[in-house]
Structures are given as C-alpha cells and as structure tokens.
ROFI-764618 format. One record per residue (C-alpha): y negated, z, x negated; residue in one letter. Coordinates in steps of 0.25 Angstrom, whole numbers, plus 5000, padded with zeros to 4 digits. Example, Ala and Ser with C-alpha at 12.3 -4.5 7.8 and 13.67 -1.06 7.14 Angstrom:
501850314951A/500450294945S/
This chain:
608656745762X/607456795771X/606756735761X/607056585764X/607456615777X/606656545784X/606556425777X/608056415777X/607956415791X/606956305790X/607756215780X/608856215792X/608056195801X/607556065793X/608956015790X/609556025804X/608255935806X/608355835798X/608955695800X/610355665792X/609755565782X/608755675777X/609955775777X/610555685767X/609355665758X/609055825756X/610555835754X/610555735742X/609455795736X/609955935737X/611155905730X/610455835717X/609355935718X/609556085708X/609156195718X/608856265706X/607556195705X/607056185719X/605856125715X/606556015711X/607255985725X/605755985730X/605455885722X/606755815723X/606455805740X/605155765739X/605455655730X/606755615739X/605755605750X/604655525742X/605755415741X/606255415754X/604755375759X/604755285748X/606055215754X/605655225768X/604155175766X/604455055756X/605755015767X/604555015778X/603554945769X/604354875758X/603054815752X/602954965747X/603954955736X/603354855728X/602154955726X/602355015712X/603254895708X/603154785698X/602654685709X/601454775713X/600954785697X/601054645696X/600354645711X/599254735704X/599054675691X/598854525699X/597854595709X/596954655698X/597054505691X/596454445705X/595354545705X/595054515691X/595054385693X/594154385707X/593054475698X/593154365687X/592954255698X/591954325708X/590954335694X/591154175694X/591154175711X/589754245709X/589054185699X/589454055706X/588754075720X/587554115713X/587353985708X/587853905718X/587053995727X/585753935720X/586053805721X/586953775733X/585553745742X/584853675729X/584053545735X/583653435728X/582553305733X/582653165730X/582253165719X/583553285713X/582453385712X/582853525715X/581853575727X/582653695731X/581953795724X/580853705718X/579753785724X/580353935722X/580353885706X/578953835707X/578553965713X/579054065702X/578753975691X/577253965694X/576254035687X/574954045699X/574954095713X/576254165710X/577054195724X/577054345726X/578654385725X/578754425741X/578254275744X/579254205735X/580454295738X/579854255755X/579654115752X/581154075743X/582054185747X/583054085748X/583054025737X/582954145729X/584154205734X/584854075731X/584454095715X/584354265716X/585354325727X/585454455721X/583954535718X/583854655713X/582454735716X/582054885721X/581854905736X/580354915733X/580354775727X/581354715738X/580454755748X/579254695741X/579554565738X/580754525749X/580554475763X/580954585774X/582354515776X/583554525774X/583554415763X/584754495756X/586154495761X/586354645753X/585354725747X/585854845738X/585054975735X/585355025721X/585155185718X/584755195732X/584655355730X/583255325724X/582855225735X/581855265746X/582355255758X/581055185761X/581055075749X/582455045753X/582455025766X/581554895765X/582454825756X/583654835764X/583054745776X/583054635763X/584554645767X/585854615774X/586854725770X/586454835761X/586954925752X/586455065747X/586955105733X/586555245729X/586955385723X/586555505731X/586755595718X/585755525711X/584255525711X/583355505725X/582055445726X/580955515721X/579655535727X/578955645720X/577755525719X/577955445731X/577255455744X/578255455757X/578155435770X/578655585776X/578755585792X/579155695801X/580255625805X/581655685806X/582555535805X/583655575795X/583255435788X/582055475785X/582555595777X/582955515766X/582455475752X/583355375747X/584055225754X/585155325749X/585155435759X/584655325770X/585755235767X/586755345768X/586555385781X/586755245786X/587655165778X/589255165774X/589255265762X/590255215750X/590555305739X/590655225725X/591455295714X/591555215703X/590755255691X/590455165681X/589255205671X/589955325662X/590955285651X/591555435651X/591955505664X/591155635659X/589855555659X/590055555675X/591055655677X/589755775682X/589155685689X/590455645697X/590855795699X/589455845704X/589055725710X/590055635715X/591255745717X/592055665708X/592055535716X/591555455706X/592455365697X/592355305685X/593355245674X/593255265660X/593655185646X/594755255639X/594255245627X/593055315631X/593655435638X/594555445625X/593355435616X/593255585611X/591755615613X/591155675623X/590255595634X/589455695634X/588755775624X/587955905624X/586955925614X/586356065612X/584856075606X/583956195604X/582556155612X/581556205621X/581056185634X/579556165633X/578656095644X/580056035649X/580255975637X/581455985625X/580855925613X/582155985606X/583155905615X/582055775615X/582355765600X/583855795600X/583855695610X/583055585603X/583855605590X/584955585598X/584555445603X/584455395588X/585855465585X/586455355596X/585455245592X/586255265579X/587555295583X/587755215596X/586655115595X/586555005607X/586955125617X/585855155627X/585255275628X/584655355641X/583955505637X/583855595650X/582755705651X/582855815662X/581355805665X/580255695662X/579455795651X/580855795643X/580855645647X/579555625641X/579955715627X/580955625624X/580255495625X/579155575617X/580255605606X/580755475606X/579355405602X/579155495593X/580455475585X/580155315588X/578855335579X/579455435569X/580555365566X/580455225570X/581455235581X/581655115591X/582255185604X/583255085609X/582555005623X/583855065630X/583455215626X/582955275640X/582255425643X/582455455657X/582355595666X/583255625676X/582255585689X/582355435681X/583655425675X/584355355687X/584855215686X/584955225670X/586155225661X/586255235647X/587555235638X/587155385633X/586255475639X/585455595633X/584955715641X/584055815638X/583855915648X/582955985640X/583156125645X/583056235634X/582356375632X/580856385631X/580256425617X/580556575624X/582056545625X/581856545641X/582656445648X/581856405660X/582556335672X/581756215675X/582456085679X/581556005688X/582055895695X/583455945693X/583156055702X/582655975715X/583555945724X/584355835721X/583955875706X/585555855704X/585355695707X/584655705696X/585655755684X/586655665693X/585855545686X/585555585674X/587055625668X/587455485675X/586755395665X/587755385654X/588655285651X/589455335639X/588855465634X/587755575638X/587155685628X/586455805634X/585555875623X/585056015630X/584656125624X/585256225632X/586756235637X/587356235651X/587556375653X/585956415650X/585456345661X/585256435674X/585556355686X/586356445696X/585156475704X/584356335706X/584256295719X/584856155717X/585956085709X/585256015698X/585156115688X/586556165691X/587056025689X/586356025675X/587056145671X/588456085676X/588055955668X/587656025655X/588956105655X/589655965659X/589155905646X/589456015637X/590756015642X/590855865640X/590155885626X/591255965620X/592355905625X/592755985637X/592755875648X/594055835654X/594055725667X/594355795680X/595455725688X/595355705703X/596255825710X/597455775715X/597655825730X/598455945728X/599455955741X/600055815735X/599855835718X/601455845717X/601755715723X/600755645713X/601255545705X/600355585693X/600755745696X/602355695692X/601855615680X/601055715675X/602155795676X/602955695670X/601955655659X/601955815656X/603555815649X/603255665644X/602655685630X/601255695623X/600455625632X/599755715642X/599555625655X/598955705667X/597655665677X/596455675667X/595455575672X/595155535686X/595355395686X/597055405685X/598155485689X/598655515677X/598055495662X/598855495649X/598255575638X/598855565624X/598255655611X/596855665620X/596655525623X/596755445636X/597855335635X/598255295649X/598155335664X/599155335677X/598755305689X/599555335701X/599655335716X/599155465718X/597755515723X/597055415714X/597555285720X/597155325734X/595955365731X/595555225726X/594555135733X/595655045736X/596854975732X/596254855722X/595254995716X/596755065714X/597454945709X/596654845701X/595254885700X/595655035694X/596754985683X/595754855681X/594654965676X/595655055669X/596154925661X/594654925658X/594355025653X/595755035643X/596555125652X/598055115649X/598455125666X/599855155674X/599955135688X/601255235693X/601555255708X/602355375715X/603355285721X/603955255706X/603855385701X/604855445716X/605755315716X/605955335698X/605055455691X/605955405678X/605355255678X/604155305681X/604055395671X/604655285660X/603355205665X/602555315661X/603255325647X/602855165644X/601655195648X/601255315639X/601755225629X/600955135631X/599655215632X/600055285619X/600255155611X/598855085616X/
C-alpha cells in the first residue's frame, strides 16, 4: 500500500474527473481485460482509444473512411495509369513542338521556294570566307533556335561564341563544383532563369597551373572557387536523393554514410540484391612501393582486365590509380601486354587518377591503390592529394564510378595503414573504405535500415507485423533494407516487401512519389509489393493478418 499509494490517490482523482461516457469505456474494457497480464490492459486501452479517434475523425471527415478501402486501390492503380500514360504522351508532346517549332515561321516566294533559312543554309554549306561561329550565331540566332533549342557547350565556349544576351530562357550548369566562379558567371547573362547543379562532396576546381586574379578584397563572393559555393550563398538550395548509377546498394552505401549522412536513396533490382556475389571485391597482392609505383598490383591488375575481357565481355571497364606515376605504370603494362600478346584493349577500357576520374562511369571499376612496403619492409605514409584538404572529395569520386561491381587490388590490408594522426580526413576515409570492402568482399555486409523514431516504435504498424510475422512460419520478415517498412526474407533470398504508413511515408517527397511513382519503380525493378495501413490492422488485426498470409504465398510461389 505505501507503495502504490500515491497513484491510487491519482487514479481517483482521474475517475472523479472523468465525463460519464469515458467511465463506461474503461468499465467495458476492465471487465474483458485479465489483470493477471496488465500489460495487456495497456494494450487493450490504447488500442480502445486509437478506435475512438478513428470514429470521431472519420464521423468529422467521412472522406477518411475510404482511405485504406477498395475504392482508394482502384483510386491509386487509375492515378499511376494516368501518369504512365502523360509520360508516354509528353515524349510524343515533345518531339511534336520541335518540329513544328522549325517550321511554324517557314516562308516561301512566288515562286514556292523556301526563303526562311536559305541564306543560313548557304552560309554553313560554303567552303570560302567561312563566317566565324560568334558572327553566324549574331547574325541567325533566330533561326537557329528554331532548328536547335536546346545547345550544350562549357561556359568557356558559351561565352565565346554567344552574344552577351539573354538569348536563352534557362541555362543549366552541370558539375558546377568544378566551375570557376569566374568562367561561370559569364554564361549566365545568356540566360533567363538559371539553374546551378552540383555536388559539394565531389571534386573543386583546380588551379595548381592557372593564374588568378587575387585582390585584397574581404567581399564573401570573392572567397569562392566554384559557381558552386557562389550559387549557394544566393539561390534556393534543393537536396536531390535519388541515386541512380549503382546496381547494388553497397556500391554507394559508404559514400552515402560518410558523405550524404544517409540521405541518399536508391532502389535496386531483386534479382540483383539476391545475386549471391559480392559487389565488391578485395584482392590481396604481395608488391612494393617504389618511386610511387606497384608493378606487382599493375600486372594483377592487367590480368584481371583480360580475365573480364573473357568472362564478361561487352562490360566496360574503368581502372583507377591513387596517383598519376601508378597511372602512367598501368598504361605502361597494358602496351606492353598489347605487344606481347596481341591484345586489343577494348575502346571502352579507360585508366584514370583520382584528380581526373570525375564524371566517368563504367560498369566495373578496378583500383589499385598501390600502397605496400619498400624493398626494406617499411611502410611509409604518403598519400598526396588524399591528404589536402578536401583530399576526402577525392575518394568520394573515385568509389562512385561503378555501376555493378568494383575490385580493389592492394597490397596491404586496412589495419596496416597508420592514419590516426593525419591532419585531414582523407587518409582516414581510405582506411574506412578498404575495411568497408573487405567487409563487403567476404560476405559481411548487411543494408542498414533508417532508425524508427524511438518514443513512437510501439505504435508502428511494422513493429506489430514484425511481431506478427515472428510466430507466422519460416519466412523471416523484419526492416532490412531502407527502401520498405518491412521485407520478406525466405531461405536467404529476398521475396517481397511491405510498406506501411509509418515513418517512411511521411518522409516522401510527396503524395504521387509515395503512391505511384515508388510502387511504379518497385514493379520495375521485380519487387513483389504490399501496401497495409494502421487503421485496418486497429479496426481488424485478424483480416489484416490473413492479407499478409495471401501475400507470403504469393511471394513464395513466384
């Protein structure tokens, strides 16, 4: 009794309190509660009260009820069938304006010949006194945007040849992290609206040979390298998420955590993620560090192009040094092997640094890092670029140019190199990364599920059918990958996913991303898919959970 006395004092205080109707209620459910278990009259209150704002809100709203009902499915499946159909259409739309765009203004003499662009075709098909490119762009701007609306050219070129108007209704900077401010600038007077695209994690400009002008000058405009940074301080900032380029979530999954702090988003094919092999793999040589150079890993390297020349022919390849010598010892190795062997290296086939990487992809990547022991066993610490600041952009690139699979050949493992005490992150990084891909190379790599929101996990949806799904049979189903509440995992292989009204849903851009365009893609990319909602599972957890027996039949047999 001193025990609970206060909050028996509280508990009356609460009933002399409360209106008749709610008297009523927790009268009803005390007698069909057993107070042996009173966790269980917990739950059974909570869930009494979940109904009662269900009843209240959808009398208030009755548009509400027919959410999670047949009509809204067949709602859903008509909207994503518009939007299909408007994508097929605006393609047609498109092509349609361009042409009619060329000849809408078309002018003819007497005598039905064309004179509307007569004189622009005689100048570009003449063979003297050729008309500078500036001049004819000056002269026949009209006509040219008539036939070409849409040019793509750098900023250096756009400033060069194009009149200092705004001749364009958009202009868009690509991979404006490597623009100087001052070569950008200049193209965007050619325009209207603008639009600054970029990645701050990536690559700045470089002008280790360049001559700039430096003033004294304290403006905070004048502080910046890249269009990037300039734009930043002035424009409207959108974050884009989707990922598109890796096939596998581990191609992008570092990147995304020590980069983009898990913001980015990408959806992969089933059959891919069920595909057994690693995305990754770790290749462990015995070479040497000399003049920069691995000769070792630039031959296990080279032997390994003409092992996926063989096996996986018609895949490009992309081989990645972490300096230019090793650069140049590869290229070295693959003449040679060319001339030895009468070898023709596929056009494809490219070998890049990490200061010239950007903007490449290839469908499997090959590093060599190069590192090792001296002939003296001494592993010296040396990473160049990689230890400037910003070096990390660096790596950022580098392990981002895979679209299906990546092989690391180094002749040293993670835990040798020393790092703790460089002064930036770049080396660090590299460590983290070499272990990632280990990790990845033997089979130790699992998707890491956004964290639920822990002061509301109990009321989740998905926390009741895990729960659920726990005391159901064989099939494992519990949040593994990020993209869906729940995912259905049978004898190691993904089958299907769940997706509920939980955190999930209201973290989508929008309504159409959450209803059409996210079970659109899934479909896509052969993703057996289940929408539930909470209301169903208070209102009747035993239909729901029938719903969820036809549907882990229905994985199992496909």
């Amino acid at each position: 009794l001193p025990r609970d006395f206060e909050a028996l004092c509280d508990f009356d205080k609460l009933q002399q309190e409360m209106p008749a109707y709610e008297i009523e209620a927790a009268n009803k459910v005390m007698d069909e509660a057993d107070f042996s278990d009173p966790e269980e009259v917990v739950e059974i209150l909570d869930n009494s009260l979940r109904l009662q704002w269900l009843e209240h809100i959808e009398t208030k709203y009755p548009v509400l009820r027919s959410v999670s009902s047949m009509k809204f499915k067949q709602l859903e499946s008509e909207l994503q069938e518009c939007v299909k159909e408007k994508l097929r259409l605006s393609k047609q739309i498109l092509t349609l304006r361009a042409r009619e765009q060329v000849y809408e203004n078309v002018e003819y003499n007497r005598l039905q010949n064309m004179v509307t662009y007569r004189e622009l075709g005689h100048q570009v098909t003449k063979q003297r006194r050729i008309w500078p490119l500036r001049k004819l762009i000056g002269r026949f701007s009209d006509e040219l945007f008539q036939l070409i609306p849409c040019w793509l050219a750098s900023p250096e070129t756009v400033s060069a040849v194009f009149p200092m108007s705004e001749m364009f209704d958009l202009v868009i900077f690509d991979e404006a992290s490597q623009c100087f401010t001052e070569k950008g600038i200049p193209a965007m007077y050619r325009g209207k609206q603008l639009v600054v695209a970029g990645d701050n994690k990536q690559l700045r400009p470089n002008d280790l040979y360049r001559v700039r002008l430096d003033k004294d000058e304290d403006e905070l405009a004048l502080e910046v390298d890249s269009l990037l940074e300039l734009a930043a301080q002035y424009l409207m900032d959108v974050q884009l998420q989707g990922h598109y380029r890796s096939q596998k979530p581990e191609l992008i999954a570092f990147s995304n955590r020590h980069f983009y702090h898990d913001k980015l988003r990408m959806l992969p094919d089933r059959t891919l993620v069920n595909n057994p092999e690693p995305a990754i793999s770790y290749i462990k040589v015995e070479g040497v560090w000399e003049n920069q150079t691995n000769r070792v890993e630039a031959e296990r390297v080279v032997e390994l192009v003409q092992e996926l020349m063989t096996q996986q022919p018609g895949k490009s390849i992309g081989i990645v040094t972490f300096n230019a010598r090793q650069q140049d010892m590869v290229l070295d190795v693959l003449d040679r092997r060319a001339m030895e062997e009468g070898i023709s290296w596929p056009a494809s086939l490219i070998v890049k640094n990490i200061e010239n990487i950007q903007g490449d992809e290839k469908d499997i990547i090959i590093f060599t890092t190069a590192y090792a022991p001296d002939a003296k066993g001494r592993l010296v610490m040396q990473f160049g670029s990689l230890n400037q600041p910003g070096g990390e952009n660096r790596l950022n690139v580098a392990v981002t140019r895979a679209r299906e699979k990546i092989f690391v050949v180094s002749s040293i493992w993670p835990q040798q190199l020393k790092v703790d005490k460089t002064k930036n992150q770049g080396p660090k990084l590299l460590r983290s990364y070499l272990e990632f891909a280990r990790q990845v190379s033997e089979g130790g790599y699992r998707p890491v599920p956004p964290a639920p929101a822990k002061d509301r996990e109990q009321w989740y949806l998905k926390t009741k059918l895990a729960t659920w799904f726990a005391r159901a049979g064989d099939c494992q189903a519990r949040p593994e990958l990020p993209f869906a509440d729940i995912t259905i995992i049978c004898k190691g292989l993904y089958l299907g996913l769940i997706a509920t009204d939980d955190d999930l849903y209201y973290q989508s851009p929008s309504i159409k991303d959450a209803h059409v365009y996210t079970p659109l893609t899934l479909s896509a990319k052969h993703w057996k898919y289940k929408g539930m909602f909470s209301r169903n599972y208070w209102l009747d957890p035993e239909a729901t959970e029938e719903e969820l027996r036809i549907f882990i039949s229905q994985v199992e047999q496909s």
